[in-house]
BAZA-240641 format. One record per residue (C-alpha): y, z, x; residue in three letters. Coordinates in steps of 0.5 Angstrom, whole numbers, plus 500, padded with zeros to 3 digits. Layout:
BEGIN
<node><y>Y</y><z>Z</z><x>X</x><type>ALA</type></node>
...
END
This chain:
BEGIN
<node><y>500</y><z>504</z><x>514</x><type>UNK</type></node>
<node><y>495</y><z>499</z><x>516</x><type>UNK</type></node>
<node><y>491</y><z>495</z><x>511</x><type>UNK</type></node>
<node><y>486</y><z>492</z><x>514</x><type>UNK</type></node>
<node><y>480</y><z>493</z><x>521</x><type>UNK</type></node>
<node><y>482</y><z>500</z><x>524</x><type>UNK</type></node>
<node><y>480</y><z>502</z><x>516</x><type>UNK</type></node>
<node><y>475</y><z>498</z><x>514</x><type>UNK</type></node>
<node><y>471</y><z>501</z><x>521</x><type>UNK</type></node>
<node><y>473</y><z>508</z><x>519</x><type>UNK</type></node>
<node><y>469</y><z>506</z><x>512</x><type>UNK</type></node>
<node><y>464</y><z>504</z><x>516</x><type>UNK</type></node>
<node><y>462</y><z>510</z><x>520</x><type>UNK</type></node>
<node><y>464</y><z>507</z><x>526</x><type>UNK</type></node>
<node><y>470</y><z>510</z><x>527</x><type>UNK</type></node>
<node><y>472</y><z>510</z><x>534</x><type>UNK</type></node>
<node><y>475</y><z>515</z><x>538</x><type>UNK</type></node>
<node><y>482</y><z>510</z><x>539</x><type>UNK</type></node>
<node><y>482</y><z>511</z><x>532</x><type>UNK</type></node>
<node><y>482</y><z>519</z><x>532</x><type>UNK</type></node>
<node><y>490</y><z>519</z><x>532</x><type>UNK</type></node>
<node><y>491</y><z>514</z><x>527</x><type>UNK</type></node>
<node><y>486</y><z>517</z><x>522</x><type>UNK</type></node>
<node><y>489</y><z>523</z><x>523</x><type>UNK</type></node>
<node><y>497</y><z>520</z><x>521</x><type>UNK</type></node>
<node><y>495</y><z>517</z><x>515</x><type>UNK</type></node>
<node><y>491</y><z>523</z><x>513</x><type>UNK</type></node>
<node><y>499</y><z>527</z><x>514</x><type>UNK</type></node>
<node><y>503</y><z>522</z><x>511</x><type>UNK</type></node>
<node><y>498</y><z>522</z><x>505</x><type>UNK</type></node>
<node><y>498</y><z>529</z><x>505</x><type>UNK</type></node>
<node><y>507</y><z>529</z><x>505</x><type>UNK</type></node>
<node><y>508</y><z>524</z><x>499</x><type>UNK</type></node>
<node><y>503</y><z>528</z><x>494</x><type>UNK</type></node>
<node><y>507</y><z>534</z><x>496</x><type>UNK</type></node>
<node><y>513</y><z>532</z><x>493</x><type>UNK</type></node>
<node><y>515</y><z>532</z><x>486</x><type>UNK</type></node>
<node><y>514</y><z>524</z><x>483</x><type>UNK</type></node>
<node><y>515</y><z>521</z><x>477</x><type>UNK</type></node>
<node><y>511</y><z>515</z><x>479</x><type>UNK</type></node>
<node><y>506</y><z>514</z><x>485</x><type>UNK</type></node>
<node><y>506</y><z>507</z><x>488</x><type>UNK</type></node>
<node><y>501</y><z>504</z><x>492</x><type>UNK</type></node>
<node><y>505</y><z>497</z><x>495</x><type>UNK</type></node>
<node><y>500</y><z>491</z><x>499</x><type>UNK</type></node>
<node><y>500</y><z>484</z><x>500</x><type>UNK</type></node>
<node><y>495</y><z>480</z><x>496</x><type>UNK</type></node>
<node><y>495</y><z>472</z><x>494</x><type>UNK</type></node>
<node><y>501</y><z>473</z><x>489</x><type>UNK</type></node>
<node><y>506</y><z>478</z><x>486</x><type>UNK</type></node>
<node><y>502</y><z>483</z><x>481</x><type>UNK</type></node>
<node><y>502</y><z>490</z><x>478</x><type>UNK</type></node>
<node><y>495</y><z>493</z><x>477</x><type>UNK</type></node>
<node><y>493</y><z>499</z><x>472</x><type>UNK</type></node>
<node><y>492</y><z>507</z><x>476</x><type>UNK</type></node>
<node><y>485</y><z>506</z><x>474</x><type>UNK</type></node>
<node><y>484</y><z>499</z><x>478</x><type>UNK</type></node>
<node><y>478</y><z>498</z><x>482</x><type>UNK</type></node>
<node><y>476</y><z>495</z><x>489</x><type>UNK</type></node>
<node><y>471</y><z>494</z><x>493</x><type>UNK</type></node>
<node><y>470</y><z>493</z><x>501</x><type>UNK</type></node>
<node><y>464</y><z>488</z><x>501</x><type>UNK</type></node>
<node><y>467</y><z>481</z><x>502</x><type>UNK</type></node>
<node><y>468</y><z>485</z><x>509</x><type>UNK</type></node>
<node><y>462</y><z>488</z><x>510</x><type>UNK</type></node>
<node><y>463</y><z>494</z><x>508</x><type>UNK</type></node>
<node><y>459</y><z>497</z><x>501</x><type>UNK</type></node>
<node><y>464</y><z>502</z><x>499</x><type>UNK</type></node>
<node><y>467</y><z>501</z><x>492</x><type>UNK</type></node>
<node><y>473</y><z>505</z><x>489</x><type>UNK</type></node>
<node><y>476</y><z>506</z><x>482</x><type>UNK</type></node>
<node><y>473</y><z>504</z><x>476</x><type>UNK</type></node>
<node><y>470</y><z>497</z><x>473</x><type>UNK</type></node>
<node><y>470</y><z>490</z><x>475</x><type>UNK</type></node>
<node><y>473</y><z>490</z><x>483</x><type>UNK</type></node>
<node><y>480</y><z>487</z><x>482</x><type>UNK</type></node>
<node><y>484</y><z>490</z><x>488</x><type>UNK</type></node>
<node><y>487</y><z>486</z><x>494</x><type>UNK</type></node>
<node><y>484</y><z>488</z><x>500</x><type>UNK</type></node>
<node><y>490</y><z>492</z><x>502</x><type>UNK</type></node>
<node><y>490</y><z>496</z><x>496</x><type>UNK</type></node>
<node><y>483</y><z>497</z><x>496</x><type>UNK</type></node>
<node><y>484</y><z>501</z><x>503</x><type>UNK</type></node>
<node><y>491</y><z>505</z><x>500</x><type>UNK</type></node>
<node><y>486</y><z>507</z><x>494</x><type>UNK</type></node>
<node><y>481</y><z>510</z><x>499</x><type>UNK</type></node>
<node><y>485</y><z>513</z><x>503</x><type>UNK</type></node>
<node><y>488</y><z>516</z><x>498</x><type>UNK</type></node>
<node><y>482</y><z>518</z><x>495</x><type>UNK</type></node>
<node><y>480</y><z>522</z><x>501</x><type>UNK</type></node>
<node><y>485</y><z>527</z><x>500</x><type>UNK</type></node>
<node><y>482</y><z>533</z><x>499</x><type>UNK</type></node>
<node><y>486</y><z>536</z><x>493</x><type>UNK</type></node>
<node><y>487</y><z>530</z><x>489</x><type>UNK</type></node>
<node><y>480</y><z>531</z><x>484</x><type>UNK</type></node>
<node><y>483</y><z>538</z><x>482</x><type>UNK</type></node>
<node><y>489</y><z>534</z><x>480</x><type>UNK</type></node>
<node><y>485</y><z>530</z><x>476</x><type>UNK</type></node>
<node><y>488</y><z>524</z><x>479</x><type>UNK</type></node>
<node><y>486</y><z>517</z><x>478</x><type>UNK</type></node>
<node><y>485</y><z>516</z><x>485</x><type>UNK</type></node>
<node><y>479</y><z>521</z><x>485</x><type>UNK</type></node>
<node><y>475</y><z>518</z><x>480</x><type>UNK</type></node>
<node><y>468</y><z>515</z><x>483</x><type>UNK</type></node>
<node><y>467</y><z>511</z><x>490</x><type>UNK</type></node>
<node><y>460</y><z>509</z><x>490</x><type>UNK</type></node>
<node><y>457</y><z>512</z><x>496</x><type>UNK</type></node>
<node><y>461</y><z>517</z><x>501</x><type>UNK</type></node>
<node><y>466</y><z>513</z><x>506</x><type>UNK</type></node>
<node><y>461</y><z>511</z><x>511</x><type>UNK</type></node>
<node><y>455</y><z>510</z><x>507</x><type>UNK</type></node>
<node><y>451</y><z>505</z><x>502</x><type>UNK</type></node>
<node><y>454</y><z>505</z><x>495</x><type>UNK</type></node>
<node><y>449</y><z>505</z><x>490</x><type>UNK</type></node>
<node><y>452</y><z>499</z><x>487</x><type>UNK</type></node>
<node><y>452</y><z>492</z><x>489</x><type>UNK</type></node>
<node><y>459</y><z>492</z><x>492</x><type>UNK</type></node>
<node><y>462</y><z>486</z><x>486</x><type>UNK</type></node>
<node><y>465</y><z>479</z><x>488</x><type>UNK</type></node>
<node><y>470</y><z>478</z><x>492</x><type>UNK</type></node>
<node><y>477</y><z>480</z><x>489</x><type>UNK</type></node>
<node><y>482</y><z>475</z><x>487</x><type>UNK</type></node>
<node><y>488</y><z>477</z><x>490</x><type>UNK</type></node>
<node><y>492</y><z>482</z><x>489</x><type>UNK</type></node>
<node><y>513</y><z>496</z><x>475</x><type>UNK</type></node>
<node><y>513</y><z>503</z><x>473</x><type>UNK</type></node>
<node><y>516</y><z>507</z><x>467</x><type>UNK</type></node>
<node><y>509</y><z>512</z><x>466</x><type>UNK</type></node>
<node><y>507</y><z>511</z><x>459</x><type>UNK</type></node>
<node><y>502</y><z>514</z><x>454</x><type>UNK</type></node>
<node><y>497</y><z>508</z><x>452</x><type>UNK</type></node>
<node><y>493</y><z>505</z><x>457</x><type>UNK</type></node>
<node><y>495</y><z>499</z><x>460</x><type>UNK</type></node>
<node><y>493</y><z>492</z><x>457</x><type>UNK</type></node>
<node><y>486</y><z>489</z><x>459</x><type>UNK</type></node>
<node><y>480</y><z>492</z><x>461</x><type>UNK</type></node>
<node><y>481</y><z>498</z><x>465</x><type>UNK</type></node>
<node><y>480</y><z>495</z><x>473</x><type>UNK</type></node>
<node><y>484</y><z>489</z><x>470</x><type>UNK</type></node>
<node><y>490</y><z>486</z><x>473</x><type>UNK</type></node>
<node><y>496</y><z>488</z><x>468</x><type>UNK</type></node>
<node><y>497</y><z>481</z><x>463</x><type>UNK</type></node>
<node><y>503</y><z>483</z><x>460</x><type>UNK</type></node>
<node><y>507</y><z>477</z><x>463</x><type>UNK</type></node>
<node><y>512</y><z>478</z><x>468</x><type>UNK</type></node>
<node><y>520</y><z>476</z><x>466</x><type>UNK</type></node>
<node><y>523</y><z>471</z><x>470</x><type>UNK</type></node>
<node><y>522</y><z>467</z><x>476</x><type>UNK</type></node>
<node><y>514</y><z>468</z><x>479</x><type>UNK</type></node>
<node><y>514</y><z>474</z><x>484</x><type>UNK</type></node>
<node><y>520</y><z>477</z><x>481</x><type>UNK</type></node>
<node><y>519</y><z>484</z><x>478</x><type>UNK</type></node>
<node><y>517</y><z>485</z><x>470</x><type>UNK</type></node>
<node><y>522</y><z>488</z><x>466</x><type>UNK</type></node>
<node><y>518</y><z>492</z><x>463</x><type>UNK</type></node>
<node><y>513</y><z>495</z><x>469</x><type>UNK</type></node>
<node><y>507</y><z>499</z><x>466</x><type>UNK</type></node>
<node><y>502</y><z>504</z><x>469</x><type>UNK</type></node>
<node><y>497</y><z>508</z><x>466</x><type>UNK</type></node>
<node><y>498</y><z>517</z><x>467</x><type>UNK</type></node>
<node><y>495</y><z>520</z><x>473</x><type>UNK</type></node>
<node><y>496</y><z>528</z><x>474</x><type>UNK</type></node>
<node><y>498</y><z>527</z><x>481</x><type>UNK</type></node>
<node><y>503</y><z>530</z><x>484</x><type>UNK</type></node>
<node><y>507</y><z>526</z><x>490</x><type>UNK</type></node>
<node><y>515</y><z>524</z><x>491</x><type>UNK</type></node>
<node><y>520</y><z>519</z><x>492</x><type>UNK</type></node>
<node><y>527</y><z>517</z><x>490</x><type>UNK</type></node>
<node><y>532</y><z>520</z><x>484</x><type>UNK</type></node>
<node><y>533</y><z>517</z><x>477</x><type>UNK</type></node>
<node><y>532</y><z>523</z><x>471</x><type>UNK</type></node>
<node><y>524</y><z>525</z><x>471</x><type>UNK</type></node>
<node><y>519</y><z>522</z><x>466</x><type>UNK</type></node>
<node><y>514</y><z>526</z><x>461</x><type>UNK</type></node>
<node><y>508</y><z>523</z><x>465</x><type>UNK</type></node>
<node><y>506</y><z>521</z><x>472</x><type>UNK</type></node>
<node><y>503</y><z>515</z><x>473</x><type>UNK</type></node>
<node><y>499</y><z>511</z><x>479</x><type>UNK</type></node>
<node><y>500</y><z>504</z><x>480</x><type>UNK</type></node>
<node><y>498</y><z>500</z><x>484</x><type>UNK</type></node>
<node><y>503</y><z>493</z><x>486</x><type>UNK</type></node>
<node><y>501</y><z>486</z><x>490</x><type>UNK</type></node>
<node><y>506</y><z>483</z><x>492</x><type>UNK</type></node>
<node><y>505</y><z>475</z><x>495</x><type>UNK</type></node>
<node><y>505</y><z>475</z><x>502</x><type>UNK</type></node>
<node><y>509</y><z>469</z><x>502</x><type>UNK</type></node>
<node><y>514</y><z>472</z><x>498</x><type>UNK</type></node>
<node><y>521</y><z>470</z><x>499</x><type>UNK</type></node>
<node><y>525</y><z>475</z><x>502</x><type>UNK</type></node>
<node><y>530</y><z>476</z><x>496</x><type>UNK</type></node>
<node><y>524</y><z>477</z><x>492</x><type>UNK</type></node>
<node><y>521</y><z>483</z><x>496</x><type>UNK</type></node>
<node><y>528</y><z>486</z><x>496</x><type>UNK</type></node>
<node><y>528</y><z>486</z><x>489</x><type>UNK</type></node>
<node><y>521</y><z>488</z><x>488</x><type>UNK</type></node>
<node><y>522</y><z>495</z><x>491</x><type>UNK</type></node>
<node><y>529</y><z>496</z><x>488</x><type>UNK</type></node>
<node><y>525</y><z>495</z><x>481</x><type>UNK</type></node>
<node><y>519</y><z>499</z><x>483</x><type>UNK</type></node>
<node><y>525</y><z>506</z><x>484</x><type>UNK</type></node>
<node><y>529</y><z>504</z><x>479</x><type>UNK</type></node>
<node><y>531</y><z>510</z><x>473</x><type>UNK</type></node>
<node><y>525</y><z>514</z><x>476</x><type>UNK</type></node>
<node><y>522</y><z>518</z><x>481</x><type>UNK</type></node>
<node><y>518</y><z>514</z><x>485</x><type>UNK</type></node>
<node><y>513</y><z>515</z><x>491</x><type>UNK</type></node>
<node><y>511</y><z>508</z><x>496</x><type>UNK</type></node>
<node><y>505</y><z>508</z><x>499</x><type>UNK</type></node>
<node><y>506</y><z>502</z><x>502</x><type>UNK</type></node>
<node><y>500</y><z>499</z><x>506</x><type>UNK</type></node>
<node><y>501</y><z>493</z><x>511</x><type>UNK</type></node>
<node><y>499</y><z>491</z><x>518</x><type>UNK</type></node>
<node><y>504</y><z>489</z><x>524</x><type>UNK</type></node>
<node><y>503</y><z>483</z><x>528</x><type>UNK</type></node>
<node><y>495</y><z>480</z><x>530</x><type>UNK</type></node>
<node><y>497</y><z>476</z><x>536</x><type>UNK</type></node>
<node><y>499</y><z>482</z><x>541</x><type>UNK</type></node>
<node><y>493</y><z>481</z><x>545</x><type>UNK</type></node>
<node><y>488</y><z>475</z><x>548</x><type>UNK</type></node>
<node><y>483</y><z>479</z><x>544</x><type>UNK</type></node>
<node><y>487</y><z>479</z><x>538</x><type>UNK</type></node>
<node><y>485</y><z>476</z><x>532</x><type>UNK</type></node>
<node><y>490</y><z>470</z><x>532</x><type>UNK</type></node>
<node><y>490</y><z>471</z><x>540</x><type>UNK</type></node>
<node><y>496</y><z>472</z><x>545</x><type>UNK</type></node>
<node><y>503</y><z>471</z><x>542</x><type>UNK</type></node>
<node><y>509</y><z>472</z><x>548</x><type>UNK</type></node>
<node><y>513</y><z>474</z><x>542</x><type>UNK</type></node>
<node><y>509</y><z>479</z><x>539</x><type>UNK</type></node>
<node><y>510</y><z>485</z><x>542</x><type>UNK</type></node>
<node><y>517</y><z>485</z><x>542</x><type>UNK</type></node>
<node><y>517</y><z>483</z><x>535</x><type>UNK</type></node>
<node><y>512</y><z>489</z><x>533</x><type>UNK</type></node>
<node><y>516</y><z>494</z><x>538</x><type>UNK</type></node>
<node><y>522</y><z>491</z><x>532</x><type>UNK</type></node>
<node><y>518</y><z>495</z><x>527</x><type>UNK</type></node>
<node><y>516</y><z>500</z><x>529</x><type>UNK</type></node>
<node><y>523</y><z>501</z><x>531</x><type>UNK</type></node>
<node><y>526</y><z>500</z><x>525</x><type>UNK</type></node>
<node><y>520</y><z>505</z><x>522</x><type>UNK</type></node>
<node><y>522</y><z>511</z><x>526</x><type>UNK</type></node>
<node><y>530</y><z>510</z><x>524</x><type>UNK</type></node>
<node><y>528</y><z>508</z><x>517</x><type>UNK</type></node>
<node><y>532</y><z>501</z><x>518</x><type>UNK</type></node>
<node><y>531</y><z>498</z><x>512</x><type>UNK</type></node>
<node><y>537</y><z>493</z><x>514</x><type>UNK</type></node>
<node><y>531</y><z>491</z><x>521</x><type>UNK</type></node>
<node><y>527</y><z>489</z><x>515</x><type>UNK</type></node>
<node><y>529</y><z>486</z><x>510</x><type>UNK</type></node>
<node><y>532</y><z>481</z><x>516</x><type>UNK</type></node>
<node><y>524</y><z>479</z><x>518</x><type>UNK</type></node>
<node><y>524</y><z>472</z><x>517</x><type>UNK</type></node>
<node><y>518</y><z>470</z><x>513</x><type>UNK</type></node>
<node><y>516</y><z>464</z><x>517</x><type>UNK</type></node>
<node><y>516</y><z>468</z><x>524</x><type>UNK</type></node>
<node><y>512</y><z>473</z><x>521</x><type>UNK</type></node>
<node><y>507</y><z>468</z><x>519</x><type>UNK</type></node>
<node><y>507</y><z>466</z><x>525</x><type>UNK</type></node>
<node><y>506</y><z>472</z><x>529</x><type>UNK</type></node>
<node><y>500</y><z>475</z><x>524</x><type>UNK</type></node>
<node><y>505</y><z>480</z><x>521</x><type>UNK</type></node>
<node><y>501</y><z>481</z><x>515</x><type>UNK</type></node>
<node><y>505</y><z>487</z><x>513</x><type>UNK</type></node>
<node><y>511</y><z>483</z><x>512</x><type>UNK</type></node>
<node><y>512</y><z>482</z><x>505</x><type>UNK</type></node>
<node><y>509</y><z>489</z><x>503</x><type>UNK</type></node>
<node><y>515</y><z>493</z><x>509</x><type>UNK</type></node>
<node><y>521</y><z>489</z><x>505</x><type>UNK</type></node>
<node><y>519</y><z>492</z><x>499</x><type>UNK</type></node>
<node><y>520</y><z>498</z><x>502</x><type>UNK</type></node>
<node><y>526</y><z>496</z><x>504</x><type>UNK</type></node>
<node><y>529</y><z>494</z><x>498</x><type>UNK</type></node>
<node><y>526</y><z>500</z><x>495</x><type>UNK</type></node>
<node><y>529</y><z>504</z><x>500</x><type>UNK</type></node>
<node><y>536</y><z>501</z><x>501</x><type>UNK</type></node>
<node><y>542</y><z>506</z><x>500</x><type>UNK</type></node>
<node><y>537</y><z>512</z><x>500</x><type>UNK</type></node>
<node><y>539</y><z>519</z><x>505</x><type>UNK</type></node>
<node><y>532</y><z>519</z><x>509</x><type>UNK</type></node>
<node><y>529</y><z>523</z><x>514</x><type>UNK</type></node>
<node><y>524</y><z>519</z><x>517</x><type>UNK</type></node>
<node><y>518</y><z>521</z><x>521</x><type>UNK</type></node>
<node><y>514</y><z>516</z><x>526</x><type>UNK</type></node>
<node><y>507</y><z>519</z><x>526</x><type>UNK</type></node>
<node><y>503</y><z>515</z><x>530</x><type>UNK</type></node>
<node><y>504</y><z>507</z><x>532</x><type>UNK</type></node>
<node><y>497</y><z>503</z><x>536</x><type>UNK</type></node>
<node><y>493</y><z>497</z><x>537</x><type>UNK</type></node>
<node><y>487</y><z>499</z><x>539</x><type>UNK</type></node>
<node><y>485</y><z>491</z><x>537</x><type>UNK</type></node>
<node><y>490</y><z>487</z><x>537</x><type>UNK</type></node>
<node><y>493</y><z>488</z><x>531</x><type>UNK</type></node>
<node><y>500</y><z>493</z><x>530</x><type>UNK</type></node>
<node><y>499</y><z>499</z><x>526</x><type>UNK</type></node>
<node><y>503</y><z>504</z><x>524</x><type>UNK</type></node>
<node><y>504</y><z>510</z><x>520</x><type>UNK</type></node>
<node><y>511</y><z>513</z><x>518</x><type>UNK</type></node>
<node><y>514</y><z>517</z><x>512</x><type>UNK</type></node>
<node><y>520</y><z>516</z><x>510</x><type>UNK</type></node>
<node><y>522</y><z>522</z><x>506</x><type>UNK</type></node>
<node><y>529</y><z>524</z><x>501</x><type>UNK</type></node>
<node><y>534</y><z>528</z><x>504</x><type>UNK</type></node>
<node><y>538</y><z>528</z><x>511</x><type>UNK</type></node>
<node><y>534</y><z>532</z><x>517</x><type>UNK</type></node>
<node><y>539</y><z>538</z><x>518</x><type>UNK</type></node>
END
């Protein structure tokens, strides 16, 4: 699902008609995650290094001028988390589920907030468990991860939501959590496969994962006009309508890096998560309609009949 332009224009107000389709997927693959059973919702984005954020985390998106804000307290969330945690908020049911995804976002998508919109975030698993996280609400979680950095803690936690959304097998959980994971955008390829196999481990679990293909596809794109861009993103999209997971674990960090794929570290999460698994997968929508490669896809349990 894309993380950055196409949605900050659509918080804005400035949605375009070129924008009509892509809103409309996202909204739909939201819709099919919340639909099915979870023990543990997680929004998966890139951010400065390998994270997990508490299910009440906020963010905001005026460092890219955008007065929007979302979650409660101290805005922490990376830039694509923040725009995860909107667009799940703006799910229509999700308030009467009393999920912390609905809790306040100063001022409707659109429209000035009330509040200033906070400092410029930071940067960027998951047993549901009955306390609070550590730290203030808003706060990266502090329990210290195991291991080499950019590896998955041993002891993922999040705060309990009463949500409803669906992933893979493990035995259900008393709770549903909401969690939100940051993942460095230049995270090794071992240590984003990891990370997703962590995420689903023992547990239900439901990815929301945000992230953008190459921003080199066109002379108007951000990092201008690439000759391998375009196939290289056509590989993404390809490998997303065939839950491919092997197509993308194989992305090579630096031709990503150099190709704008922001996207990269985030999608082989997803593969990590993913490896294995029965899916049916489902492309929903796939434009550019700024230079920059977005796509929105759900890959769901179960073979197609």
């Amino acid at each position: 699902m894309p993380a950055s332009p196409a949605d900050r224009a659509r918080a804005r107000g400035a949605a375009a008609p070129e924008l009509d389709g892509l809103r409309a997927a996202c909204a739909a693959a939201i819709g099919a995650v919340l639909a099915v059973d979870h023990d543990l919702l997680v929004v998966v984005g890139s951010d400065e290094r390998t994270r997990a954020y508490g299910g009440q985390a906020a963010g905001t998106l005026g460092p890219w001028g955008v007065d929007v804000r979302v979650g409660e307290g101290e805005p922490v969330l990376p830039l694509s988390l923040t725009i995860g945690r909107w667009l799940l908020a703006r799910q229509p049911n999700t308030e009467a589920a009393g999920d912390p995804i609905s809790q306040p976002m100063t001022g409707a998508p659109g429209e000035p907030t009330s509040e200033a919109a906070g400092e410029p975030n930071a940067g960027a698993p998951g047993e549901p468990v009955s306390q609070p996280t550590t730290g203030a609400p808003g706060e990266p979680i502090s329990q210290p991860t195991t291991g080499a950095p950019g590896e998955p803690t041993s002891e993922p936690t999040s705060e309990p939501t009463g949500g409803t959304a669906g992933g893979r097998g493990g035995t259900a959980a008393a709770g549903r959590g909401l969690m939100f994971q940051g993942v460095a955008s230049d995270a090794s390829v071992a240590e984003c496969l990891a990370l997703g196999a962590e995420l689903v481990q023992g547990r239900r679990t439901a990815l929301l994962v945000m992230g953008d293909g190459s921003a080199c596809l066109t002379e108007k794109s951000p990092g201008y006009l690439h000759p391998a861009a375009v196939p290289y993103n056509e590989e993404i999209v390809r490998a997303l309508a065939e839950a491919d997971t092997g197509a993308l674990a194989a992305m090579d960090p630096a031709e990503a890096a150099a190709l704008w794929v922001a996207g990269r570290a985030a999608l082989q999460v997803l593969a990590g998560a993913a490896e294995g698994a029965a899916l049916r997968p489902a492309l929903l929508d796939e434009s550019s309609p700024y230079g920059v490669g977005y796509f929105v896809a759900t890959w769901l349990e179960g073979r197609a009949p």
